[in-house]
BAZAVO-45332 format. One record per residue: residue in one letter; x, z, y of N, C-alpha, C in turn. Coordinates in pm, whole numbers, padded with zeros to 5 digits, always signed. Layout:
# BAZAVO-45332
AXZYXZYXZY/...
***
This chain:
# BAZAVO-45332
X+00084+00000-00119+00000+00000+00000+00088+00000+00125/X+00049-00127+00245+00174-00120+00340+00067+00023+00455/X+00152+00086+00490+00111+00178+00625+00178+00139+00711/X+00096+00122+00827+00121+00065+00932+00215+00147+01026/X+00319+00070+01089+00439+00202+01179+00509+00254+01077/X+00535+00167+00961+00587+00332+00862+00681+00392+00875/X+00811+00305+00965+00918+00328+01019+00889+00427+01068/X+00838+00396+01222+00834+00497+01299+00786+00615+01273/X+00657+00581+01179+00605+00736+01149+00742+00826+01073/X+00790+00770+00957+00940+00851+00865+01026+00885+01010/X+01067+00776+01089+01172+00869+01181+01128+01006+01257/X+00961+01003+01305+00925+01106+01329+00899+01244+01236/X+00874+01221+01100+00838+01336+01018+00997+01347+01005/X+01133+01249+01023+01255+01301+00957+01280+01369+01092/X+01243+01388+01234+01315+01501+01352+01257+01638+01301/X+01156+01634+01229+01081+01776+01232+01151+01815+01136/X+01222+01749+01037+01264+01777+00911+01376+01855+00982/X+01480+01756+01029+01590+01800+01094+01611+01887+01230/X+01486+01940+01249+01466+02063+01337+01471+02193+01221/X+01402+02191+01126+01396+02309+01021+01527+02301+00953/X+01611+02160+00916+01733+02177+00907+01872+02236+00970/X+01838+02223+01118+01968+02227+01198+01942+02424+01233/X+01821+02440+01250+01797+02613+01279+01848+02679+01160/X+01820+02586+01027+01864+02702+00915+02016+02678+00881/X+02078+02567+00900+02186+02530+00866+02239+02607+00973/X+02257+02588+01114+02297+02693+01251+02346+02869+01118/X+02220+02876+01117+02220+03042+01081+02327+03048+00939/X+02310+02940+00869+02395+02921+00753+02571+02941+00799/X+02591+02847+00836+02719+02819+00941+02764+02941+00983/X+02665+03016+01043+02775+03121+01068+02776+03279+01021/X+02754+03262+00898+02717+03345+00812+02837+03279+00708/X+02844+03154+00680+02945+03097+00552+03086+03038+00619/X+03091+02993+00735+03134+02859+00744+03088+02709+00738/X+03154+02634+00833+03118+02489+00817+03101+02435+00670/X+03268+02431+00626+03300+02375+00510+03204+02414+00384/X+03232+02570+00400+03146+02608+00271+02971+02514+00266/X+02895+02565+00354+02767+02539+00396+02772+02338+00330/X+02822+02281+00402+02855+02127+00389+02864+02107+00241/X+02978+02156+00179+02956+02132+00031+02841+02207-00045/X+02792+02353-00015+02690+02393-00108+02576+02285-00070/X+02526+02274+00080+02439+02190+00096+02405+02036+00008/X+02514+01982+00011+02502+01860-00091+02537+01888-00206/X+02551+01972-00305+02526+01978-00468+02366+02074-00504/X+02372+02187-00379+02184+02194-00389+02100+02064-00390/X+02137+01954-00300+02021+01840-00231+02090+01726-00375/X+02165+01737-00446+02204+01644-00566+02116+01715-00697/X+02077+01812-00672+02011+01860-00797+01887+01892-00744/X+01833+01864-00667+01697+01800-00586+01690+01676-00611/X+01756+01592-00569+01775+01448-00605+01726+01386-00763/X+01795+01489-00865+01828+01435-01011+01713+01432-01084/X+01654+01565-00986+01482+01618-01093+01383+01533-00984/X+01413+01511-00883+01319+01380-00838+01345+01249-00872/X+01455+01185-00904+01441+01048-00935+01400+01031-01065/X+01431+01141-01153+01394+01159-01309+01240+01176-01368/X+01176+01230-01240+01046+01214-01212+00941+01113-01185/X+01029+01066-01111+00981+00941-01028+01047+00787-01068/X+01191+00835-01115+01200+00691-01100+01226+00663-01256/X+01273+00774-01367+01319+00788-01517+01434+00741-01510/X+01498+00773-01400+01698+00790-01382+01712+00920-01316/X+01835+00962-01376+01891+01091-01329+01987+01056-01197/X+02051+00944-01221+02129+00929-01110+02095+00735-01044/X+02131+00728-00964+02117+00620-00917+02195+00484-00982/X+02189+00476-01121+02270+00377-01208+02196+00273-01178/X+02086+00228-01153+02018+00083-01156+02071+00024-01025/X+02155+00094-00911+02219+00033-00805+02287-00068-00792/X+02326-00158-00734+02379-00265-00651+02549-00227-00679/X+02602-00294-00735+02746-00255-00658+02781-00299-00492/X+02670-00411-00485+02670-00379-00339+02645-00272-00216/X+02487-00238-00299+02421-00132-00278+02529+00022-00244/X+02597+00016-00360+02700+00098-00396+02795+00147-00286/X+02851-00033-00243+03001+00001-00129+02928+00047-00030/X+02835-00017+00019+02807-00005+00197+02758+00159+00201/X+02654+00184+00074+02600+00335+00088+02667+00463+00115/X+02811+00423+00016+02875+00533-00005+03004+00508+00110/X+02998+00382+00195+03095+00417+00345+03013+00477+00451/X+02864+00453+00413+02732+00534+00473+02777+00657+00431/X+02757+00728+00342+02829+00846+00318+02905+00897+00362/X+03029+00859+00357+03155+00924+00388+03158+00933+00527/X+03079+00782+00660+03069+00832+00764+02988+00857+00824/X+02880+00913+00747+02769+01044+00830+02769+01184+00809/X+02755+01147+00628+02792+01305+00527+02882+01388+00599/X+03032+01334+00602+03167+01385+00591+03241+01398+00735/X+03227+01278+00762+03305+01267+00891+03155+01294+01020/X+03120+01279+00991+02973+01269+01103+02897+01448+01111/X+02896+01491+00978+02818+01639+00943+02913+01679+00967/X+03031+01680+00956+03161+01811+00933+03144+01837+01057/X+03169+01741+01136+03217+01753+01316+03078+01840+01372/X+02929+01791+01292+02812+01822+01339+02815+02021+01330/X+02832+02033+01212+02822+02180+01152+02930+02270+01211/X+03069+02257+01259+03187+02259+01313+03129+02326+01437/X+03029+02205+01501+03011+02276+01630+02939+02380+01679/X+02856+02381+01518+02768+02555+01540+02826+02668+01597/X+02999+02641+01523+03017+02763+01548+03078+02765+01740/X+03069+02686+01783+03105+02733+01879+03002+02692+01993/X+02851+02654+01983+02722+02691+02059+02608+02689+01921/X+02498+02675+02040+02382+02697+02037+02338+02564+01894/X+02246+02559+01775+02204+02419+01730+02133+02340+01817/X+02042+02422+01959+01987+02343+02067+02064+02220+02116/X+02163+02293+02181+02269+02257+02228+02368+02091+02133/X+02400+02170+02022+02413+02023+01929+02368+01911+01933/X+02242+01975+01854+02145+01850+01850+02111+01765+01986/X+02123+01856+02142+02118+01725+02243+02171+01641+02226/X+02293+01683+02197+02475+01618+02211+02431+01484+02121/X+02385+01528+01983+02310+01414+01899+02200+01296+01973/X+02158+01326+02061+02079+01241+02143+02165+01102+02197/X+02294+01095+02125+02373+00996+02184+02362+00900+02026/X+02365+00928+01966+02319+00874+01823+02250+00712+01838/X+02096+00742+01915+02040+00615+01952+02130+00482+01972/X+02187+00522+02083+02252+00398+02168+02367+00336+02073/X+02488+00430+02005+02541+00380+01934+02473+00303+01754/X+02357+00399+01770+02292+00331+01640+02259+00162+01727/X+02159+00177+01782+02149+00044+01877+02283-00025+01860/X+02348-00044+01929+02504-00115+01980+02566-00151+01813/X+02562-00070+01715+02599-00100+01590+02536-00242+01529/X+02372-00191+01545+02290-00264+01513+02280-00440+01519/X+02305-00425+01660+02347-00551+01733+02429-00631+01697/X+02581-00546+01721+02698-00601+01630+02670-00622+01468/X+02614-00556+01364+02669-00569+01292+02534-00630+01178/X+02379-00578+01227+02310-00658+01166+02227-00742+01202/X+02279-00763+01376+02231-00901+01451+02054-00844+01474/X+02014-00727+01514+01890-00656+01543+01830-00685+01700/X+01757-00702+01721+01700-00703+01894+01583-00668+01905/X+01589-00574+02024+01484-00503+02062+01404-00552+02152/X+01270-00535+02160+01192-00629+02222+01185-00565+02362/X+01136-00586+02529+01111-00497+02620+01056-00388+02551/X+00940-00347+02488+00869-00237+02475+00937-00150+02396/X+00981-00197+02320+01125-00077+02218+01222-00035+02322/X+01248-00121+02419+01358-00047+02512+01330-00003+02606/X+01175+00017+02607+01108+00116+02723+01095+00240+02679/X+01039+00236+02544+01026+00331+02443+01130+00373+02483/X+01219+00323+02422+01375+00437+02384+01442+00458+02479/X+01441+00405+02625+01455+00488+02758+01369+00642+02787/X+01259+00603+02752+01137+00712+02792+01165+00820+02735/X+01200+00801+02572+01265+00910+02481+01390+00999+02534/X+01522+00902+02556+01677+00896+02598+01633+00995+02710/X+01539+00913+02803+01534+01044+02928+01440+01164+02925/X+01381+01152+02823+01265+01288+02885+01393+01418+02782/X+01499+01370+02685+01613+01398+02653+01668+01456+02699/X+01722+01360+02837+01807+01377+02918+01787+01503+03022/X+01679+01507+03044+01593+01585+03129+01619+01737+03094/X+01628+01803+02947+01620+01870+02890+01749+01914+02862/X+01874+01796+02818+02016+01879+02843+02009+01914+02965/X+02026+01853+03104+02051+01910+03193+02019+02012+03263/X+01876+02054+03187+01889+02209+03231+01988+02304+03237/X+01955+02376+03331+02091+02507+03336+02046+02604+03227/X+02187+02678+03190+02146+02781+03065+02119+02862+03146/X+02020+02975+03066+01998+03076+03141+02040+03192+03118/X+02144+03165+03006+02253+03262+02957+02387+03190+02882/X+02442+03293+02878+02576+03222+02791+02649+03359+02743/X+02710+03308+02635+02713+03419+02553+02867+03503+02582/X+02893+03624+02515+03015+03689+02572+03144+03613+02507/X+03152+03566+02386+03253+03475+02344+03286+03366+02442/X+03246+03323+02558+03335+03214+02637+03277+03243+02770/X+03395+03200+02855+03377+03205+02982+03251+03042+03037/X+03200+03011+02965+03206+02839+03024+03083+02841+02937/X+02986+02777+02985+02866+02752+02911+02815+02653+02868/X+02876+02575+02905+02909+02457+02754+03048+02414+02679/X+03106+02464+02613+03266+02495+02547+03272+02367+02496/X+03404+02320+02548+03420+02153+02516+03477+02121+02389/X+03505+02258+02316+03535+02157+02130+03393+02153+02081/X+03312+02223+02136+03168+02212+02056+03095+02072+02057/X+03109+02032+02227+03072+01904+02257+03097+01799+02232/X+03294+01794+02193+03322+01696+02151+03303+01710+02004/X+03287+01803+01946+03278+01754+01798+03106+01733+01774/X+03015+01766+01864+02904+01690+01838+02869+01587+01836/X+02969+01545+01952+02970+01373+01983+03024+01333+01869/X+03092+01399+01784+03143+01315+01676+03077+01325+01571/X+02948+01418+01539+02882+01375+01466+02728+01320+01522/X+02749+01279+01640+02631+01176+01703+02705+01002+01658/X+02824+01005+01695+02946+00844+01647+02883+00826+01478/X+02933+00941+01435+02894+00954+01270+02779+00903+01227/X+02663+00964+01283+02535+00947+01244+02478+00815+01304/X+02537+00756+01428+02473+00617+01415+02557+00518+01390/X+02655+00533+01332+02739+00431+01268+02698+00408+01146/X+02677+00564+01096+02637+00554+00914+02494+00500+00926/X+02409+00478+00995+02290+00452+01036+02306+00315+00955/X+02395+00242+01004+02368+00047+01016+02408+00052+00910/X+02509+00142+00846+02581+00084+00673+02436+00134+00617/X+02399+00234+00596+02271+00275+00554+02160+00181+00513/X+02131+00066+00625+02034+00048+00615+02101-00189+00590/X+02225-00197+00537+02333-00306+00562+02353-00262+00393/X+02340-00148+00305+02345-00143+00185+02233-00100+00074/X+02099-00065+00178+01993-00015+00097+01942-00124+00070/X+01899-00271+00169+01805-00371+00156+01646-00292+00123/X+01638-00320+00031+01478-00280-00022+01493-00176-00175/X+01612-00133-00140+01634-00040-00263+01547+00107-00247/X+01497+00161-00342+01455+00320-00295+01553+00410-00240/X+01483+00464-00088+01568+00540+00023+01614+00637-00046/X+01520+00702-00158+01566+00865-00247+01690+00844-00343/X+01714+00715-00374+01825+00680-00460+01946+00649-00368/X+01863+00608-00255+01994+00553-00156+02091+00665-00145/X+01984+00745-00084+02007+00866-00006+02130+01012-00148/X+02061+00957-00233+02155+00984-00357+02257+00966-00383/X+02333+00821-00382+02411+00750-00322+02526+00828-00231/X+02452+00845-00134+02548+00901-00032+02597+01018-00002/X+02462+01138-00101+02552+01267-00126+02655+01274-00179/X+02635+01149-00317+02764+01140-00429+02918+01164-00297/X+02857+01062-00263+03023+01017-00186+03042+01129-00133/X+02958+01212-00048+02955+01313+00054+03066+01427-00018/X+02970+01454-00155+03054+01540-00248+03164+01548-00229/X+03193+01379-00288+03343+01341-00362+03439+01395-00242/X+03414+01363-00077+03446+01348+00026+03521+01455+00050/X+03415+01563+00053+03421+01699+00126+03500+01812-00023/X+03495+01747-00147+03580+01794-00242+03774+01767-00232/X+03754+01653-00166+03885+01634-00123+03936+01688-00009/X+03899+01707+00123+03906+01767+00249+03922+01953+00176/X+03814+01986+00076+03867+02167+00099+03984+02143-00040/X+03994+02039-00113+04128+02045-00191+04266+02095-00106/X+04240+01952-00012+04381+01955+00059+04429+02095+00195/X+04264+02101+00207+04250+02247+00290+04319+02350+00247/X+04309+02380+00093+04336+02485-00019+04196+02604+00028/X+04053+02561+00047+03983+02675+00120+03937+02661-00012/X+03939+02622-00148+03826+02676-00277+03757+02837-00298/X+03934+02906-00254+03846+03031-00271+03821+03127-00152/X+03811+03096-00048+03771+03131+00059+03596+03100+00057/X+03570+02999+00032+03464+02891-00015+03349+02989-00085/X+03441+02986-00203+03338+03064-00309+03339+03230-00256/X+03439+03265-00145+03402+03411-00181+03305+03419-00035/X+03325+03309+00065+03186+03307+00163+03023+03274+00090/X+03019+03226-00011+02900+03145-00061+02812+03261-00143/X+02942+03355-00193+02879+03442-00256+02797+03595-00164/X+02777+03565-00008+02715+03685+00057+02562+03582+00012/X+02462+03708+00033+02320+03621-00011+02238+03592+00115/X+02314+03684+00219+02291+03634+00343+02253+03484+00420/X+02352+03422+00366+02367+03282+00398+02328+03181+00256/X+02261+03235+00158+02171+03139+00044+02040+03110+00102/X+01947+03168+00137+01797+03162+00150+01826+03066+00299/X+01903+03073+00397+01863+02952+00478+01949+02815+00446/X+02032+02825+00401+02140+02748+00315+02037+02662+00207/X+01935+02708+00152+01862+02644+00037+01746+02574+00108/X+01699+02627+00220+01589+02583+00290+01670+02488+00362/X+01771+02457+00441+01833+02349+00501+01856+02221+00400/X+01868+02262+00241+01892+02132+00213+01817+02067+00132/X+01665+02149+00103+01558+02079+00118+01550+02001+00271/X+01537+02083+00350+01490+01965+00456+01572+01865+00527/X+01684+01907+00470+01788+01802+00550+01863+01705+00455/X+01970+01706+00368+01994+01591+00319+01898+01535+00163/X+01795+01653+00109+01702+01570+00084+01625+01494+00154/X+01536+01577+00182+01392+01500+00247+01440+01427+00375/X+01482+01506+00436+01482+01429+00606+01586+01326+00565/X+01681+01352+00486+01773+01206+00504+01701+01092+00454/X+01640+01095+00337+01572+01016+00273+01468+00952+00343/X+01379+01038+00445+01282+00983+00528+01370+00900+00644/X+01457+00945+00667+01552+00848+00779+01576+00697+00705/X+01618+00698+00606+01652+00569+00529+01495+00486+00480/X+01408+00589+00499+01260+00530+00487+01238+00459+00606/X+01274+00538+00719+01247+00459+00868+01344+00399+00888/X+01480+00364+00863+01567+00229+00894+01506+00101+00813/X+01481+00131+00679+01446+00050+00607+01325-00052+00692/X+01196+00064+00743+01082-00070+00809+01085-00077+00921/X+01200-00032+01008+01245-00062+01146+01363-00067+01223/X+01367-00115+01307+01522-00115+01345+01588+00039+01395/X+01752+00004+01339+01801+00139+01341+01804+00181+01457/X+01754+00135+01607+01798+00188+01696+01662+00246+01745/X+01506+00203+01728+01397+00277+01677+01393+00388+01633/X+01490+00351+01481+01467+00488+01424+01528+00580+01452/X+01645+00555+01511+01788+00658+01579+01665+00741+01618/X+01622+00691+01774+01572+00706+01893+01441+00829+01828/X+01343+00809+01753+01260+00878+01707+01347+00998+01590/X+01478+00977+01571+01476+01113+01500+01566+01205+01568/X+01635+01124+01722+01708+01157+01776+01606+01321+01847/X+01456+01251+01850+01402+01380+01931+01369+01554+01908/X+01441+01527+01769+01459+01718+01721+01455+01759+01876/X+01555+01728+01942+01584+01841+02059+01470+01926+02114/X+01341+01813+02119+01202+01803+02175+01131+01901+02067/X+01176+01915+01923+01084+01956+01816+01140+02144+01839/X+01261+02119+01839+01335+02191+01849+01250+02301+01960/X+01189+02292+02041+01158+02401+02139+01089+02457+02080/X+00956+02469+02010+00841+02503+01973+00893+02623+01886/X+01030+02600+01782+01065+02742+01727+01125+02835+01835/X+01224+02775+01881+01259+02855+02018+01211+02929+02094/X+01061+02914+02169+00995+03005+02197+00907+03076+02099/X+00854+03001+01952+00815+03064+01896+00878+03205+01776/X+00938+03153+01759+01010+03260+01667+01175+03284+01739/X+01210+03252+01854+01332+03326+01915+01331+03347+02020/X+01155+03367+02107+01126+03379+02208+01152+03344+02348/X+01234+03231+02290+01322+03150+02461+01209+03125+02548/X+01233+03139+02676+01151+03083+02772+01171+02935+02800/X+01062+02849+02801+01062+02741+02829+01099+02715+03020/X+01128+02627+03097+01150+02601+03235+01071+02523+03259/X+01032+02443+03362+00955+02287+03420+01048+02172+03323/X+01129+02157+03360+01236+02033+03311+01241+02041+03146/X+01191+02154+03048+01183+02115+02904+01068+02084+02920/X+00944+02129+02987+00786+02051+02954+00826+01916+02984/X+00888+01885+03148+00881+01782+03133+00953+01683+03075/X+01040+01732+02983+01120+01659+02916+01054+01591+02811/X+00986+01685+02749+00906+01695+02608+00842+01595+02623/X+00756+01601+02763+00629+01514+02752+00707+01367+02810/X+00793+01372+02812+00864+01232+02869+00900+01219+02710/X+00944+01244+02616+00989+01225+02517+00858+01148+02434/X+00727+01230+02430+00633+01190+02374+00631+01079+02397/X+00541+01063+02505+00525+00920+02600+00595+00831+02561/X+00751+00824+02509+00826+00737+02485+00832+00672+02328/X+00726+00806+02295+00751+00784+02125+00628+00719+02087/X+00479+00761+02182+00380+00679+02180+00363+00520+02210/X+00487+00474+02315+00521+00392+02324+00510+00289+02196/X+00603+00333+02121+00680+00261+01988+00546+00223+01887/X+00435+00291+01920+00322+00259+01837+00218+00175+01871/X+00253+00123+02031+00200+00007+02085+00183-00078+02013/
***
């Protein structure tokens, strides 16, 4: 059965995903570590994976794949998973996941600009009204002033945090175009399978050469950091990744960037709800500039 928007609708159910991801992963992070969190996260979301495709598809692992399928997925992997998440999770520890995930709001444009270059994509006026309307009601919302900052730094936005977000905003819309340059019309849940493998293999080599194995295991073992650690990877490199590769698949990646880029926007509603932040003028009106931009896309 085709559903209409299906793109757009998956990039939107994958920001909400990756709003319940980035709050629990945040709390994970600094309770375990980057590294640790990164690898438990993808062998939890691989054994999510194994009992859903075995379900669904009567493969445990993604063997009916492409060796084409194969290369592009798993350089999708290595540069969103590995090089894109490491830098992403990295920067918890030194702000806010609010804060991150703006930084991620740069994602779009390079997903876009990839797109262009590499799978010859074009956006019509109304997609690039859309994804202005989004970009700024965004924009609107970093530039608020904090209304605190914490006793660990003099400076209230700390520039390794920023730059390593930006590096997993580079990450995430680069791996975007291989993503969706090696899935074709393959199933996103196998894709997305695919690219933990690599993620694994990735981030098994990085804490090899680290020598952090048992630093690793003796952070993994507080239980502190399991219960949001298990809830992050349900919603994040299962489901939400998978719904992302659902929305590249029936729309263009710079669409779908743009609609999952708007956690930031999803992102408030726990904030005041369960961490009591006060909202300002400039996040309403961010939000509702964000909407507007996303209603757009369903024109």
């Amino acid at each position: 059965m085709q559903i209409g928007h299906l793109g757009e609708i998956a990039g939107i159910l994958t920001a909400i995903c990756w709003t319940a991801s980035a709050l629990t992963f945040s709390l994970a992070t600094r309770r375990a570590g980057s590294l640790a969190i990164n690898i438990a996260r993808l062998v939890l979301a691989m054994g999510m994976f194994m009992v859903w495709s075995k379900i669904m598809r009567g493969y445990w692992t993604p063997s009916d794949a492409t060796p084409e399928a194969w290369k592009w997925l798993s350089i999708s992997g290595l540069v969103g998973f590995v090089a894109g998440d490491y830098c992403l999770f990295k920067s918890y520890s030194y702000q806010s996941a609010k804060l991150s995930m703006l930084i991620m709001s740069l994602a779009p444009p390079v997903a876009a600009l990839s797109g262009a270059l590499i799978l010859h994509e074009r956006l019509t006026w109304l997609n690039g009204l859309g994804m202005i309307l989004v970009l700024s009601g965004i924009a609107v919302v970093i530039l608020k002033r904090p209304e605190y900052q914490t006793n660990k730094s003099r400076f209230n936005y700390p520039v390794k945090g920023l730059l390593l977000a930006f590096g997993g905003a580079l990450g995430q819309g680069v791996g975007a175009v291989f993503s969706k340059l090696g899935m074709g019309k393959y199933d996103p849940f196998a894709s997305s399978q695919i690219r933990v493998i690599t993620g694994i293999l990735g981030f098994i080599v990085i804490i090899t050469l680290a020598k952090e194995w048992r630093s690793i295991g003796f952070s993994l073992r507080t239980s502190k950091a399991m219960k949001p650690l298990l809830i992050g990877s349900f919603f994040g490199p299962f489901l939400g990744v998978s719904l992302s590769l659902l929305a590249f698949q029936h729309t263009s990646v710079g669409i779908a960037s743009t609609l999952i880029a708007t956690v930031p926007v999803f992102i408030l509603i726990p904030s005041v709800m369960i961490f009591h932040e006060k909202l300002n003028w400039k996040e309403v009106a961010g939000a509702f500039l964000a909407v507007a931009g996303m209603a757009v896309f369903f024109l």
